[in-house]
DSSP file (Angstrom, degrees, kcal/mol; ACC not computed):
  #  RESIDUE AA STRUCTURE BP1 BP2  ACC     N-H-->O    O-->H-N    N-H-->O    O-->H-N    TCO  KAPPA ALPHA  PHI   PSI    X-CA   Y-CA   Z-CA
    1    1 A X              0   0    0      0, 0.0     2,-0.5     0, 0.0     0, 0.0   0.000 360.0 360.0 360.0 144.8  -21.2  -27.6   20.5
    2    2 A X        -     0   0    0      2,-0.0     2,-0.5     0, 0.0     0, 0.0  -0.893 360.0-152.8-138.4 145.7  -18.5  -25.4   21.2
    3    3 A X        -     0   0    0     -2,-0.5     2,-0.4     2,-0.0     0, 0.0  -0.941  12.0-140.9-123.8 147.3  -16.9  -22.8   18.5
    4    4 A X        +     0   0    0     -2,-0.5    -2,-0.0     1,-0.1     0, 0.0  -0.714  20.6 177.7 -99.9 142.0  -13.0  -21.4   18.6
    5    5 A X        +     0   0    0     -2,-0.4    -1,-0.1     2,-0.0     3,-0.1   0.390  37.9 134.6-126.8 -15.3  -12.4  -18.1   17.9
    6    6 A X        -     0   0    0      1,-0.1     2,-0.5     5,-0.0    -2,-0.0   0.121  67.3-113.4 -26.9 179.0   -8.8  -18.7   18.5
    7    7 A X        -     0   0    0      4,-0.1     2,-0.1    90,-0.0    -1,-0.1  -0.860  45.6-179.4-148.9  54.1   -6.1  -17.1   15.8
    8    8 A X     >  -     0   0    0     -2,-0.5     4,-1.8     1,-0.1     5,-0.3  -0.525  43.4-107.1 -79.3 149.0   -4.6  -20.7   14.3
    9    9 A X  H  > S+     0   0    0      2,-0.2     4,-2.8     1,-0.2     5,-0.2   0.861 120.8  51.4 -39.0 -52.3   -1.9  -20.4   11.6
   10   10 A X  H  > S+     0   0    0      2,-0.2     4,-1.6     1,-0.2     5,-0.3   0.942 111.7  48.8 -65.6 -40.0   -4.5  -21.6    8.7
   11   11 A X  H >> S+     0   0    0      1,-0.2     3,-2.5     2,-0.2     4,-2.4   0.942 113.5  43.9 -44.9 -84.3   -7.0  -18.9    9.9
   12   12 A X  H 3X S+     0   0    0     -4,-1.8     4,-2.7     1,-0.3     5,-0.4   0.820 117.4  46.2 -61.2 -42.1   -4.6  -16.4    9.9
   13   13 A X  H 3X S+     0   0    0     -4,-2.8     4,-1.0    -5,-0.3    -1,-0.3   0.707 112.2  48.9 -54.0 -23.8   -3.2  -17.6    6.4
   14   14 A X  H <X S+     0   0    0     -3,-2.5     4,-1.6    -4,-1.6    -2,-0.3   0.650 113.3  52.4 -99.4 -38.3   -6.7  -17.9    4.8
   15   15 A X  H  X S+     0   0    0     -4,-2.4     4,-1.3    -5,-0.3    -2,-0.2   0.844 110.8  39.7 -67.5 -36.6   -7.3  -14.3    6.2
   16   16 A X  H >X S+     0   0    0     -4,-2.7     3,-2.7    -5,-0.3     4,-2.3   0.972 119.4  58.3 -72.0 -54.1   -4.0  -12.3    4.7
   17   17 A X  H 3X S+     0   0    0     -4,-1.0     4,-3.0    -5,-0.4    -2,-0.2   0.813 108.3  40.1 -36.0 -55.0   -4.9  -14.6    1.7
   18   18 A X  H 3X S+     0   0    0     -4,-1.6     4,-2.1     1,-0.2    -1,-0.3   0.711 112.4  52.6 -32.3 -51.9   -7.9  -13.2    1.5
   19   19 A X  H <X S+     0   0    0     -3,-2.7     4,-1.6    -4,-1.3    -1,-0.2   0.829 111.9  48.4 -56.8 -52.2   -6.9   -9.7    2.2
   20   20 A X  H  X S+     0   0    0     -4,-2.3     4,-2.0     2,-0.2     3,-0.2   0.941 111.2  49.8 -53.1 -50.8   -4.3   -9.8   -0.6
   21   21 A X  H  X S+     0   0    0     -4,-3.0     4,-1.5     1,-0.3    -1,-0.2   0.842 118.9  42.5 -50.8 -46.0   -6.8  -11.4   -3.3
   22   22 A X  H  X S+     0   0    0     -4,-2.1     4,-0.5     2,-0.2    -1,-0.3   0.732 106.6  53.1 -85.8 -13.2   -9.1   -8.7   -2.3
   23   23 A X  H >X S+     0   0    0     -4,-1.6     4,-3.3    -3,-0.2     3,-0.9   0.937 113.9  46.0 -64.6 -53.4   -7.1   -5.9   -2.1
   24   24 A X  H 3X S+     0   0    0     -4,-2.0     4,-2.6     1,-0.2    -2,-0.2   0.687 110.6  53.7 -76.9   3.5   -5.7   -6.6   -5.9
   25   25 A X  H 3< S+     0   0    0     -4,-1.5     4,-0.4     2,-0.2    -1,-0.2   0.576 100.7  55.2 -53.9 -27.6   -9.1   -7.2   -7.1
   26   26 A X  H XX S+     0   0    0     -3,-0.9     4,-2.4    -4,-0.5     3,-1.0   0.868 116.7  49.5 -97.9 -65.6  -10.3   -3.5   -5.5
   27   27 A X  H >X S+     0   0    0     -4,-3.3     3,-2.6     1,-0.3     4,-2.3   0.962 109.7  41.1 -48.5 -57.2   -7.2   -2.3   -8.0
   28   28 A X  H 3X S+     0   0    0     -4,-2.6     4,-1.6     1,-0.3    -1,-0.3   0.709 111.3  58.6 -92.6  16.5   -7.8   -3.9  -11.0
   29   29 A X  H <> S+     0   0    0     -3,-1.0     4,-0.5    -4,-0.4    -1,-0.3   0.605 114.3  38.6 -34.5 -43.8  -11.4   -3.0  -10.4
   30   30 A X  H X< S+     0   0    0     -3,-2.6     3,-0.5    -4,-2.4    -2,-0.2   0.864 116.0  53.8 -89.4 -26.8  -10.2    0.9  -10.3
   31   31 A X  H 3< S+     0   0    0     -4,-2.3    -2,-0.2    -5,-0.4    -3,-0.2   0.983 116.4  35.8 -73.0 -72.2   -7.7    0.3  -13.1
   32   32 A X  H 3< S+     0   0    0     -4,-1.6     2,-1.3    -5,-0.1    -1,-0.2   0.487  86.0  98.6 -56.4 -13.5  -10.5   -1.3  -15.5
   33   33 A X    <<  +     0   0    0     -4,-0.5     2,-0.3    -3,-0.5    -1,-0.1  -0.534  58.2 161.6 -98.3 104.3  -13.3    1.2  -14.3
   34   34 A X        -     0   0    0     -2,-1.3     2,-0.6     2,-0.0    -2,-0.1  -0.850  31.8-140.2-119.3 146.7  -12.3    3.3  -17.8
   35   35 A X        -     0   0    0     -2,-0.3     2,-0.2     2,-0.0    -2,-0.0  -0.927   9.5-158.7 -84.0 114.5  -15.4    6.3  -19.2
   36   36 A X        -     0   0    0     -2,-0.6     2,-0.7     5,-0.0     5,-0.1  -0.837  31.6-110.1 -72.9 148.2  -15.9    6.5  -23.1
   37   37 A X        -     0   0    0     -2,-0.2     5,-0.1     3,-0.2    12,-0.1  -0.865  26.3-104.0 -79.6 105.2  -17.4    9.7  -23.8
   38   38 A X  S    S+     0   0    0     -2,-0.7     2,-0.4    10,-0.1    -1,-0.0   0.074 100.6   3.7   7.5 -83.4  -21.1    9.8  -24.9
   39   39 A X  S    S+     0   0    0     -3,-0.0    17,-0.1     1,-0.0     3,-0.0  -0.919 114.9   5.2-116.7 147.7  -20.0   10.5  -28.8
   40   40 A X  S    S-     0   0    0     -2,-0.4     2,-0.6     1,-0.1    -3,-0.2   0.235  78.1 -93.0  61.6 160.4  -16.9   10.7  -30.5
   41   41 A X        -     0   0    0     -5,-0.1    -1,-0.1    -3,-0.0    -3,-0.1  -0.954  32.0-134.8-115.8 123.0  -13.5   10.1  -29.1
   42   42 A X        -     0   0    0     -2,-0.6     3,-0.1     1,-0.1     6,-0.1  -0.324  30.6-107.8 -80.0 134.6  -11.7   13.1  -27.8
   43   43 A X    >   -     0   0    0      1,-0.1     3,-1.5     4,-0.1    -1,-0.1  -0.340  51.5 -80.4 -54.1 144.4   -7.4   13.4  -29.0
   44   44 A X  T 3  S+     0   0    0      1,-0.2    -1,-0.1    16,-0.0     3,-0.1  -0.145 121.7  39.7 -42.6 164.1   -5.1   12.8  -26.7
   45   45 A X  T 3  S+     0   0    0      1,-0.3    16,-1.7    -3,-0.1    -1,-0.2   0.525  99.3  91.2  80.7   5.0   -4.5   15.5  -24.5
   46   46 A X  E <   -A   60   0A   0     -3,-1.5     2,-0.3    14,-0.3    -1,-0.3  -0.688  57.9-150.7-119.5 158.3   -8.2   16.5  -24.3
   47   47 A X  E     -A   59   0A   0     12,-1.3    12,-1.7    -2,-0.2     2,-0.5  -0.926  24.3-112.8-110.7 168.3  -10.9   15.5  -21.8
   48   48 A X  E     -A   58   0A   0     -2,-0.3     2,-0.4    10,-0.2    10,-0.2  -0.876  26.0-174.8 -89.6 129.4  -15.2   15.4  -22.7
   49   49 A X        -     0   0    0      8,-1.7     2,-0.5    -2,-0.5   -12,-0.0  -0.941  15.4-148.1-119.8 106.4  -17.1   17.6  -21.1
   50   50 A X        -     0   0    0     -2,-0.4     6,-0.2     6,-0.2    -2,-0.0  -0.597  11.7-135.7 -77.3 123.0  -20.5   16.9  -21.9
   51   51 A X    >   -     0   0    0      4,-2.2     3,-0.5    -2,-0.5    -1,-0.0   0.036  26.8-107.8 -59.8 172.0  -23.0   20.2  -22.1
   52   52 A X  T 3  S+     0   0    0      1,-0.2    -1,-0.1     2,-0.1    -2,-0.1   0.324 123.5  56.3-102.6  24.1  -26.7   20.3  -20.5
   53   53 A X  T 3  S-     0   0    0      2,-0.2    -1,-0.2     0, 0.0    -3,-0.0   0.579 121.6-113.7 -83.9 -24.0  -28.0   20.1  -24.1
   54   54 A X  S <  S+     0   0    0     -3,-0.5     2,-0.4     1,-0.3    -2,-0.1   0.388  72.6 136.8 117.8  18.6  -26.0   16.9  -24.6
   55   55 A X        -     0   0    0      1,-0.0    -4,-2.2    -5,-0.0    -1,-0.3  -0.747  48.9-139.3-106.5 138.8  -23.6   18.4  -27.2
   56   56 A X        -     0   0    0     -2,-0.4     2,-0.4    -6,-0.2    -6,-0.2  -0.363  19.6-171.2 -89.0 162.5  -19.6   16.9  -26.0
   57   57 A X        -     0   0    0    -10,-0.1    -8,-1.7    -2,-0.1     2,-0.5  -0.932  22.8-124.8-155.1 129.2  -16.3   19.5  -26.3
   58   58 A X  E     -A   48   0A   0     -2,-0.4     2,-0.3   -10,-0.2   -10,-0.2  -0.829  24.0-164.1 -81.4 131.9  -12.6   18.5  -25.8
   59   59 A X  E     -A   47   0A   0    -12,-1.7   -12,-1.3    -2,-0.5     2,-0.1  -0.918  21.6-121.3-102.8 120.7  -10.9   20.6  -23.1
   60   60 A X  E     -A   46   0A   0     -2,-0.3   -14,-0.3   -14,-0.2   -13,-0.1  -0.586  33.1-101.4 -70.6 162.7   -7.1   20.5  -23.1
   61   61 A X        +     0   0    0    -16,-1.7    -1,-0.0     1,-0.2   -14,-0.0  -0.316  58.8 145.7 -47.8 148.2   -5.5   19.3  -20.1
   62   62 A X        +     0   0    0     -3,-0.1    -1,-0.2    -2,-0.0     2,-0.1   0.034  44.0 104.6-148.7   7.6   -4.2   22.1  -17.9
   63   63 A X  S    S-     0   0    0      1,-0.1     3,-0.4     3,-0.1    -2,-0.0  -0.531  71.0-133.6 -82.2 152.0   -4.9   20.4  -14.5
   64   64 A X  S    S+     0   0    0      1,-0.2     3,-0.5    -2,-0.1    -1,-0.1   0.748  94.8  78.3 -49.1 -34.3   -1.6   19.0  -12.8
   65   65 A X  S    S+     0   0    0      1,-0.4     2,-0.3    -3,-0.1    -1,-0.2   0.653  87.2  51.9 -91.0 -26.9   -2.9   16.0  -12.0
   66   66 A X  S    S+     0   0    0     -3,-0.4    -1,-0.4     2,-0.0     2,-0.3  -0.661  96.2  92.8 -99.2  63.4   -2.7   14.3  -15.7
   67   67 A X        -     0   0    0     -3,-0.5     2,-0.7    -2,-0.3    -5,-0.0  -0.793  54.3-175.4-128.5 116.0    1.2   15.4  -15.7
   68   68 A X        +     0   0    0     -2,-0.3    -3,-0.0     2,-0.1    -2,-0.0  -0.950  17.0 161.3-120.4 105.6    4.2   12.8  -14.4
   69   69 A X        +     0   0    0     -2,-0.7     2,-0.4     2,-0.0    -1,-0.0  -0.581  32.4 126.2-118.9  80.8    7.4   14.4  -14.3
   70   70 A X        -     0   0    0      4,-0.0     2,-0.2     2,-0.0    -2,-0.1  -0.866  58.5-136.1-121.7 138.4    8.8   11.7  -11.8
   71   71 A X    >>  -     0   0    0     -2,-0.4     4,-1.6     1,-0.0     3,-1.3  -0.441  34.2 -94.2-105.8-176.8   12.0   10.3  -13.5
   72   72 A X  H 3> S+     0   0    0      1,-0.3     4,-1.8     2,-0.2     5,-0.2   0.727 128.2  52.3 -90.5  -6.4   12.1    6.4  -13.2
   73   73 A X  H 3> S+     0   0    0      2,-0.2     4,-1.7     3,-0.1    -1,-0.3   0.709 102.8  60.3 -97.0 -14.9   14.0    6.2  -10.3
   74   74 A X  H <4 S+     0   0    0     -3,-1.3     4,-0.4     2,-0.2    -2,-0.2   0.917 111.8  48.0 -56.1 -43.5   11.4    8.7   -8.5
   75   75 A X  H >X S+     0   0    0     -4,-1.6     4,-2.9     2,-0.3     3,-1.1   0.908 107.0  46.7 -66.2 -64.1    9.1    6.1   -9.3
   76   76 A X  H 3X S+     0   0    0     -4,-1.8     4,-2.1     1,-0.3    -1,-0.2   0.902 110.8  55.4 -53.5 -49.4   10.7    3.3   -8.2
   77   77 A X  H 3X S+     0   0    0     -4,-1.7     4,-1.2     2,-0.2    -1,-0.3   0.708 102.2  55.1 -31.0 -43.0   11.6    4.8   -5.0
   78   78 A X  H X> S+     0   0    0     -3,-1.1     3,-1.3    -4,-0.4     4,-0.5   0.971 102.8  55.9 -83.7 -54.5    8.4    5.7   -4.2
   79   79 A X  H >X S+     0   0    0     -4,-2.9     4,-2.4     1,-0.2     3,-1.4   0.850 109.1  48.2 -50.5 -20.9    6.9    1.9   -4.6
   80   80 A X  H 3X S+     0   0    0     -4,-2.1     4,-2.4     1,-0.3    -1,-0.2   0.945 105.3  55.4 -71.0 -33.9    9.3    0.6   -2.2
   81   81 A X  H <X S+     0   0    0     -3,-1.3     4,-0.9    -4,-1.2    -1,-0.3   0.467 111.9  46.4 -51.7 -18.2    8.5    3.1   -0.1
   82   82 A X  H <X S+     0   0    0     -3,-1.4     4,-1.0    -4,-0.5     5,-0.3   0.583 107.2  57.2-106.4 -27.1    4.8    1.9   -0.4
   83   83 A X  H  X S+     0   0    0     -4,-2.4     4,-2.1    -5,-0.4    -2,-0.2   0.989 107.1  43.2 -78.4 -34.6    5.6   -1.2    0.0
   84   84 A X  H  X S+     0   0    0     -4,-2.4     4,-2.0     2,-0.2    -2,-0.2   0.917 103.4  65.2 -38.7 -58.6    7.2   -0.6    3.3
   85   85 A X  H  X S+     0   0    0     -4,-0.9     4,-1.8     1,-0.2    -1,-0.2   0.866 111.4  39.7 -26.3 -47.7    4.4    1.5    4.4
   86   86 A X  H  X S+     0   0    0     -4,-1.0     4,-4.4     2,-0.2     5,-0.4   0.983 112.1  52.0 -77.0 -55.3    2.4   -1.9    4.1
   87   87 A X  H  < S+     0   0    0     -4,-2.1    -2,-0.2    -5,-0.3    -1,-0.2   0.823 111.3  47.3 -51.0 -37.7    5.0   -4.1    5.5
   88   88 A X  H >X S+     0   0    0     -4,-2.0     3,-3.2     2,-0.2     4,-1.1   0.985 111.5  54.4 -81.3 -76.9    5.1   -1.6    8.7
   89   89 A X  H 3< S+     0   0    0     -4,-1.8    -2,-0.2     1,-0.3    -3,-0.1   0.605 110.9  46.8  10.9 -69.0    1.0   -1.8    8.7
   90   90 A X  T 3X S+     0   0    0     -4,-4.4     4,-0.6     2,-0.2    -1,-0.3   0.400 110.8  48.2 -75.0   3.7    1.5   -5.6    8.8
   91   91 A X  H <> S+     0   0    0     -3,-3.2     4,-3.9    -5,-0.4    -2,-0.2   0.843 114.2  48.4 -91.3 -56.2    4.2   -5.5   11.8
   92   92 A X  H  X S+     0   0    0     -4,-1.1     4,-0.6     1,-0.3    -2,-0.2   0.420 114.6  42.7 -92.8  11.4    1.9   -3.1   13.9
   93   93 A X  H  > S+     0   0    0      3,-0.1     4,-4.8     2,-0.1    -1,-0.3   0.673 113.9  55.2 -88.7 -35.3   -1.7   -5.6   13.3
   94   94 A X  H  X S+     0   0    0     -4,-0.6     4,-2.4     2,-0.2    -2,-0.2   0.987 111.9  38.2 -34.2 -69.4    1.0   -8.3   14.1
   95   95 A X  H >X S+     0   0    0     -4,-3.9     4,-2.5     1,-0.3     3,-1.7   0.869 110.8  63.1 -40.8 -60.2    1.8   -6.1   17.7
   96   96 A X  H >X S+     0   0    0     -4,-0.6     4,-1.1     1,-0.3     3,-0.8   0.876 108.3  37.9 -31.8 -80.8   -1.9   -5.6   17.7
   97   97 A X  H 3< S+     0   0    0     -4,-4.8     3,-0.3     1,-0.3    -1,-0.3   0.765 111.2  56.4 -37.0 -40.3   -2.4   -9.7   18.1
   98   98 A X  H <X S+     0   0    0     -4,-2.4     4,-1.8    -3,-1.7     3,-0.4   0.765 114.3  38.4 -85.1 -31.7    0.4  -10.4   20.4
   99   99 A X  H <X S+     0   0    0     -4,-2.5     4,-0.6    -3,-0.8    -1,-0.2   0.517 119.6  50.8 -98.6   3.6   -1.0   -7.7   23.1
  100  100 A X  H  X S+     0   0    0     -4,-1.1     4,-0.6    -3,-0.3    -2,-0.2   0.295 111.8  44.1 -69.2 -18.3   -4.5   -9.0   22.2
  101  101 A X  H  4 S+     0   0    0     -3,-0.4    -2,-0.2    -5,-0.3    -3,-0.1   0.790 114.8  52.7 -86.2 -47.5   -3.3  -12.8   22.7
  102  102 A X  H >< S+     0   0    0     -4,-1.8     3,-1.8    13,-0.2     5,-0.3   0.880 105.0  52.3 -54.1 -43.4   -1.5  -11.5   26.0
  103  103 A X  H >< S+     0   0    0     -4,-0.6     3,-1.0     1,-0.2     4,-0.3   0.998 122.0  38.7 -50.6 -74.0   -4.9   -9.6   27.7
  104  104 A X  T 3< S+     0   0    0     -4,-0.6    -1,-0.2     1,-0.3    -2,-0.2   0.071  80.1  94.1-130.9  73.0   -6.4  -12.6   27.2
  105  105 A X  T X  S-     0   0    0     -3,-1.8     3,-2.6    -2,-0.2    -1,-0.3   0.079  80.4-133.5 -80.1  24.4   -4.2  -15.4   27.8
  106  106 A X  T <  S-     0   0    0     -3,-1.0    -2,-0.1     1,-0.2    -3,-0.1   0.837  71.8 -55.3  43.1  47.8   -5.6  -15.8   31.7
  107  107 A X  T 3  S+     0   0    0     -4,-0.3     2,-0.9    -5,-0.3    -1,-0.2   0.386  92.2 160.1  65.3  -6.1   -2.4  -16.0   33.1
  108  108 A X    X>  -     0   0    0     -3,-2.6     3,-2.3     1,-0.2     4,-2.3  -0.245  32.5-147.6 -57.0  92.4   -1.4  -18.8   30.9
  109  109 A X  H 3> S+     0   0    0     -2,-0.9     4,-1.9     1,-0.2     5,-0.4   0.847  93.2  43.0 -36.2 -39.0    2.6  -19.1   30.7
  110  110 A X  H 3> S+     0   0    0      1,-0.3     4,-1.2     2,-0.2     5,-0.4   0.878 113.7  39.3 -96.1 -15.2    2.5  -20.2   27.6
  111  111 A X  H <> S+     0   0    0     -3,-2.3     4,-1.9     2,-0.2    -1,-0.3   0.855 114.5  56.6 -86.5 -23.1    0.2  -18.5   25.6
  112  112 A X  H  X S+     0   0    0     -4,-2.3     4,-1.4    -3,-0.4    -2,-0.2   0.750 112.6  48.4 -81.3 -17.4    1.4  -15.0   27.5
  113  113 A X  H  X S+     0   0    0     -4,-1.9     4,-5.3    -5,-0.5     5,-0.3   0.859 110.8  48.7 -76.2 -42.2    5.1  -16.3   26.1
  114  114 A X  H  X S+     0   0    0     -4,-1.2     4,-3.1    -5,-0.4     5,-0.4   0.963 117.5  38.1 -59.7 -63.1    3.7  -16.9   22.5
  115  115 A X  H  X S+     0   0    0     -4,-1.9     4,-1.8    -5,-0.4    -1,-0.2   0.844 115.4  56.3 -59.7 -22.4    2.0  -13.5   22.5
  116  116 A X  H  X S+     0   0    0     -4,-1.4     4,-2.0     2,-0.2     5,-0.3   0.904 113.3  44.2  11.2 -81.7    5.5  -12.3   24.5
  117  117 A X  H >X S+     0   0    0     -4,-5.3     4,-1.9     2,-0.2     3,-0.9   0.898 109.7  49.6 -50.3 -51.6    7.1  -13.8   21.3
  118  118 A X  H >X S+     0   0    0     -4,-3.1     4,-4.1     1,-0.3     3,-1.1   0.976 109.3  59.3 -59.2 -71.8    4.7  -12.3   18.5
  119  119 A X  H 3X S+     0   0    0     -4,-1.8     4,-2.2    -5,-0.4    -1,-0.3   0.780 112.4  34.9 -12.8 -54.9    5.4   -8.7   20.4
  120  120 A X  H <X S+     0   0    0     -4,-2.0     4,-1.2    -3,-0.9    -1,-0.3   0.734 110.2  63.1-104.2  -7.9    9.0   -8.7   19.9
  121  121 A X  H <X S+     0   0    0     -4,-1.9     4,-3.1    -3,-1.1     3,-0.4   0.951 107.5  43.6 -61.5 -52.8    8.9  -10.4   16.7
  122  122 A X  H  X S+     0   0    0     -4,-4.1     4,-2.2     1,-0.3     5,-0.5   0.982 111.5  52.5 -70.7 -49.2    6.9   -7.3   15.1
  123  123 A X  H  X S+     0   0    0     -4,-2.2     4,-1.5    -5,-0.4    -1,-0.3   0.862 109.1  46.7 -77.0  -3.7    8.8   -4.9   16.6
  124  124 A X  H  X S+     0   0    0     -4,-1.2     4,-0.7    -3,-0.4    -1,-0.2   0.757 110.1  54.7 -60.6 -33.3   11.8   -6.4   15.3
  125  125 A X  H  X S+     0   0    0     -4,-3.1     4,-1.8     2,-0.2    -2,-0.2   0.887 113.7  48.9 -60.5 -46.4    9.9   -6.6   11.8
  126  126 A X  H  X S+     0   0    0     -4,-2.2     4,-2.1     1,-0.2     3,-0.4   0.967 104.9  50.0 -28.5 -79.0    9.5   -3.0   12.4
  127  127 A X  H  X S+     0   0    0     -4,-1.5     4,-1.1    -5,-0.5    -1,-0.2   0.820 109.3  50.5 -45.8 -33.8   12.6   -2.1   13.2
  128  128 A X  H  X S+     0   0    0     -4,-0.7     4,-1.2    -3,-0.2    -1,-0.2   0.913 112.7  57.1 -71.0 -39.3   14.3   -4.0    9.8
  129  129 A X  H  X S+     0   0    0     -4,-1.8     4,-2.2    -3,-0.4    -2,-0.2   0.771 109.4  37.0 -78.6 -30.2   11.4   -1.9    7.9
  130  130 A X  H  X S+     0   0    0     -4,-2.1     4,-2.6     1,-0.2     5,-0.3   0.850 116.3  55.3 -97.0 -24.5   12.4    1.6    9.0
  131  131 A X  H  X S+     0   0    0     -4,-1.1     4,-2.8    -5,-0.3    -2,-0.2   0.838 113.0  41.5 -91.5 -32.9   16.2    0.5    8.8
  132  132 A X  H  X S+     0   0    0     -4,-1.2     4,-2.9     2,-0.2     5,-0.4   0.963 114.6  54.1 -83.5 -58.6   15.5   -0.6    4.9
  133  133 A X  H  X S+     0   0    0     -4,-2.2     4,-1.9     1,-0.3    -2,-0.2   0.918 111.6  45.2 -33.6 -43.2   13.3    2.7    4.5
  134  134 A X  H  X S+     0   0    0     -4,-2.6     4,-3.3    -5,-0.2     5,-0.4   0.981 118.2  39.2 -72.3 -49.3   16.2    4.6    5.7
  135  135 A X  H  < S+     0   0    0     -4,-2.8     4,-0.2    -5,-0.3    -1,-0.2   0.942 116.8  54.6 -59.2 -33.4   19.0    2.7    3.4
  136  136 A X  H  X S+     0   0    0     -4,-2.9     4,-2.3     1,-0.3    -1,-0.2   0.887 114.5  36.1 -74.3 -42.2   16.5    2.6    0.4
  137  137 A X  H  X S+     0   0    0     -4,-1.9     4,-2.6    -5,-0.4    -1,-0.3   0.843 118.5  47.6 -68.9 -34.7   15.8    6.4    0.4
  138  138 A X  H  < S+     0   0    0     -4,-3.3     4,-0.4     2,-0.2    -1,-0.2   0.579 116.9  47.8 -89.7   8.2   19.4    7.6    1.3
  139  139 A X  H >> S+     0   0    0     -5,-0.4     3,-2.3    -4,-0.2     4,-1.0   0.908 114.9  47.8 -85.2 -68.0   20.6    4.8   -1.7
  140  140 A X  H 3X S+     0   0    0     -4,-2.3     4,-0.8     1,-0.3    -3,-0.2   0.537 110.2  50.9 -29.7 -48.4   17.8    6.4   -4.1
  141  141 A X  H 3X S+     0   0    0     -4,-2.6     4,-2.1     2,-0.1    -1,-0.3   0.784 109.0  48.5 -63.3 -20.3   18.9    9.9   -3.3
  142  142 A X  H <> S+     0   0    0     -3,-2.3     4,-3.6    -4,-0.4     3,-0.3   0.994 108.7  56.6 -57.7 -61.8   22.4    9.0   -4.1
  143  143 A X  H  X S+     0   0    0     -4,-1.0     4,-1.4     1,-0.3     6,-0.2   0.699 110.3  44.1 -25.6 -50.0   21.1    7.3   -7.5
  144  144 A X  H  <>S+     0   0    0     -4,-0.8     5,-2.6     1,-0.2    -1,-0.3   0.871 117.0  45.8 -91.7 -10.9   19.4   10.6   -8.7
  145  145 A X  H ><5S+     0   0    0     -4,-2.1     3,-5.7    -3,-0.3    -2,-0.2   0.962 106.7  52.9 -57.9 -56.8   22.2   12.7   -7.7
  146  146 A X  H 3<5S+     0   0    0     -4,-3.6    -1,-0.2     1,-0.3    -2,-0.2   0.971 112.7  44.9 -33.6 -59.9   24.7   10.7   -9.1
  147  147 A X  T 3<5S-     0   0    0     -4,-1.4    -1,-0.3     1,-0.2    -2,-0.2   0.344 123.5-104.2 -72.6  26.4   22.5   10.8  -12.9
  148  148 A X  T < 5S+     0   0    0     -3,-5.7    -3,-0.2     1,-0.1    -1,-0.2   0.675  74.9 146.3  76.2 -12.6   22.1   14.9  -12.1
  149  149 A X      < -     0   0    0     -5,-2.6     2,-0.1    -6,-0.2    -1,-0.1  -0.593  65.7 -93.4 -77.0 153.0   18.3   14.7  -11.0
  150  150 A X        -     0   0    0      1,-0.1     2,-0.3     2,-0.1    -1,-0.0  -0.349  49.1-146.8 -59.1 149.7   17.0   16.8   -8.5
  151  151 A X        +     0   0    0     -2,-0.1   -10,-0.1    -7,-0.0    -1,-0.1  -0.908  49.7  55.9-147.8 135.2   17.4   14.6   -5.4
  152  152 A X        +     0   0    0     -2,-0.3    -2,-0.1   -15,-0.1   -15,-0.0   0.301  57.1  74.6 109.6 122.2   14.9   14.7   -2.5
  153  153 A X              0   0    0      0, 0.0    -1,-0.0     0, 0.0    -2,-0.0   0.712 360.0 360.0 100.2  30.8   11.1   14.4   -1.6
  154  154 A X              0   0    0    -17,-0.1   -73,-0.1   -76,-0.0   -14,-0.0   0.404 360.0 360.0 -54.1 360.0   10.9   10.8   -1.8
């Protein structure tokens, strides 16, 4: 009995699948994992801070961290920018395969051409990704200028 470890298209499809499913599952896992506070429901704009006697207190916010002053285009700008961030990830495990297929094709033209191919494929996927980063950011500064927003530090 012999086992493959090879990289075949379903393998590699059933693996990103995988990846995706489980990657938004680990979100809406952090998105659902919500506290209630022991008793009573705090106003907006408060948190609970529970005491070592057990007795709860609303605290206003003052931390940064609960505050978005990002205007919608800030926003949007930054997910495309996260989504590139992923898309260049997936170019450079791509490279990662094609110079891992190449070590060890054994000298095999055709498999050192495939992995050859894969190589210049990702860095071409690369290269479209930084080129889109670049248009998307200089478009996005344009955008907020244009509407009067502070422009910069997408």
């Amino acid at each position: 009995m012999t086992y493959s470890f090879a990289l075949t298209r379903p393998k590699m499809f059933l693996a990103g699948a995988f990846f995706i499913v489980s990657l938004f599952l680990a979100m809406a896992m952090q998105a659902g994992a919500t506290t209630t506070p022991p008793s009573g429901v705090c106003p907006p704009g408060t948190t609970p801070e529970v005491a070592a006697d057990g007795t709860v207190t609303c605290n206003a916010l003052g931390t940064p961290q609960y505050t978005n002053n990002q205007t919608g285009t800030a926003t949007i700008a930054r997910i495309i920018n996260i989504v590139l961030g992923f898309l260049g990830l997936v170019a450079l495990v791509l490279f990662i395969i094609g110079g891992f297929q190449w070590m060890t094709s054994g000298g095999n033209e055709d498999k050192t051409k495939a992995a050859r191919g894969l190589m210049v494929a990702a860095v071409v996927g690369l290269v479209i990704i930084l080129a889109a980063a670049v248009i998307s950011n200089f478009a996005f500064n344009a955008i907020q200028k244009s509407l009067g927003e502070e422009a910069g530090g997408l």
